[in-house]
C-alpha positions in Angstrom: 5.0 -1.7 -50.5 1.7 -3.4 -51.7 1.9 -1.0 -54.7 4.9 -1.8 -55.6 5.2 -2.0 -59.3 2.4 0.4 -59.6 3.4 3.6 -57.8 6.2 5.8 -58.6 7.7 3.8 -60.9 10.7 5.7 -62.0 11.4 5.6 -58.5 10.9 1.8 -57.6 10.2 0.1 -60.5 7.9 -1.8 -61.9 8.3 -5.5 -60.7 6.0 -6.4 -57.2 7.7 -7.6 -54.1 6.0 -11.1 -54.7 7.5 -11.3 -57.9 11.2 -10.4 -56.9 10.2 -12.5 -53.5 10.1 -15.4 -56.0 13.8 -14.4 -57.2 15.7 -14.3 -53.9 14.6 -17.9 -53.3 16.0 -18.8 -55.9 19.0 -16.8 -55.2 19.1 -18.0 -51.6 18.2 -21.6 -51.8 19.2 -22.3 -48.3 17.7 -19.4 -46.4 13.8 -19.6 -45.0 12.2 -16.4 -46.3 9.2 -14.9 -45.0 7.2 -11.9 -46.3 5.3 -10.1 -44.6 3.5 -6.8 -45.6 0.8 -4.3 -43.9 0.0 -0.6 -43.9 -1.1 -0.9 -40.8 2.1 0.5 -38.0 0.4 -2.1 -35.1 0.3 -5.2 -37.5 4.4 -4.5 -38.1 4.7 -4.6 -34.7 2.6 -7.5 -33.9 4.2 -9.5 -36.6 8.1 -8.1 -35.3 6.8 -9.2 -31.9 5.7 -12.8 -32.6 8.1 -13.8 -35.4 10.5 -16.6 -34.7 12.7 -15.4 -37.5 16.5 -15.3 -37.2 16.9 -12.0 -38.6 14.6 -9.3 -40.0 14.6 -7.2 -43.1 12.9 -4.5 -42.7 11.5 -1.8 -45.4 9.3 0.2 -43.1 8.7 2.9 -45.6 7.5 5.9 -44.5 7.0 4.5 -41.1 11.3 4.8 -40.6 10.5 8.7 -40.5 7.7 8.9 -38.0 7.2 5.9 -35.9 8.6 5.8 -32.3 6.3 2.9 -31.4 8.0 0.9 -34.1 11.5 2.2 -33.2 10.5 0.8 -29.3 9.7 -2.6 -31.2 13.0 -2.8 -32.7 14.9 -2.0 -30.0 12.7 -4.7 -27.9 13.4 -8.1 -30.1 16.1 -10.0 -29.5 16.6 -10.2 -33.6 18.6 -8.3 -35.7 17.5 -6.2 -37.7 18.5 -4.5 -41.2 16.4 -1.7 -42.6 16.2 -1.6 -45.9 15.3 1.5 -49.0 15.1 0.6 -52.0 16.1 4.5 -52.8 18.4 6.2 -51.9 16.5 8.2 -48.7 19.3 11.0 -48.4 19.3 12.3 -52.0 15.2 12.5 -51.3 13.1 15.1 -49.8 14.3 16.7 -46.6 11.8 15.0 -44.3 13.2 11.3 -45.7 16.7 12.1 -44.0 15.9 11.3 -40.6 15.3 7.6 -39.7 13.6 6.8 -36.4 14.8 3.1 -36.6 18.9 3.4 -38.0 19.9 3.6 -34.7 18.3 0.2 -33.3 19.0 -1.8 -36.1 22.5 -3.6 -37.0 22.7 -1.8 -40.4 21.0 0.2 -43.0 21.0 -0.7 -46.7 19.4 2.3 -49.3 19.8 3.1 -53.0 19.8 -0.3 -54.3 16.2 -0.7 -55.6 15.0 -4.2 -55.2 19.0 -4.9 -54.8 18.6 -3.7 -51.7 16.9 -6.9 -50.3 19.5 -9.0 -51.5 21.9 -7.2 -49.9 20.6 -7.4 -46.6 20.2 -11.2 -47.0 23.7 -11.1 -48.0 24.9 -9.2 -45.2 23.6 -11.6 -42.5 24.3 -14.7 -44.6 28.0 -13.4 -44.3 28.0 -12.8 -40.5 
């Protein structure tokens, strides 16, 4: 995610998280939105751990394919949690079909691009 903009961009794009961040405020005046961002799997689940968020979205990347310890994170919070792709992960490589977290979080969102995030917001604004 902190290459966002750069990497792939026929893929993802080429906007940066902080720059669409800046866009869902202003799209969600009323909502408290937090960012947070590491390639590091322990700092996600330090920050999962300690936030005092009311809900979580979560783009864990390539971290929904291959981390347990981040699947026992989810499932340990008392917050829900939406994971978010900004592609569409089942029309992707064989490996990117299988999602670790899916089945600990309230909902998935995927094939959106940066639509995606929105979405989720959406989805718990709407609860």
């Amino acid at each position: 995610m902190n290459l966002l903009g750069k990497r792939e961009t026929q893929i993802y794009g080429n906007v940066s998280f902080e720059e669409y961040l800046s866009h869902l405020k202003l799209s969600f005046p009323t909502v408290a939105l937090d960012y947070f961002q590491s390639n590091v799997e322990g700092e996600l689940i330090n920050a999962l751990q300690q936030t005092t968020a009311n809900a979580i979205v979560l783009n864990a990347a390539g971290y929904t394919h291959t981390s347990v310890a981040l699947r026992d994170c989810i499932s340990g919070i008392d917050i829900p949690v939406v994971e978010v792709h900004m592609s569409n992960i089942a029309a992707r490589e064989d490996f990117r079909h299988e999602s670790l977290i899916s089945p600990v979080c309230v909902g998935v969102i995927s094939g959106f691009g940066l639509n995606s995030y929105a979405l989720a917001i959406k989805s718990f604004i709407e609860k």
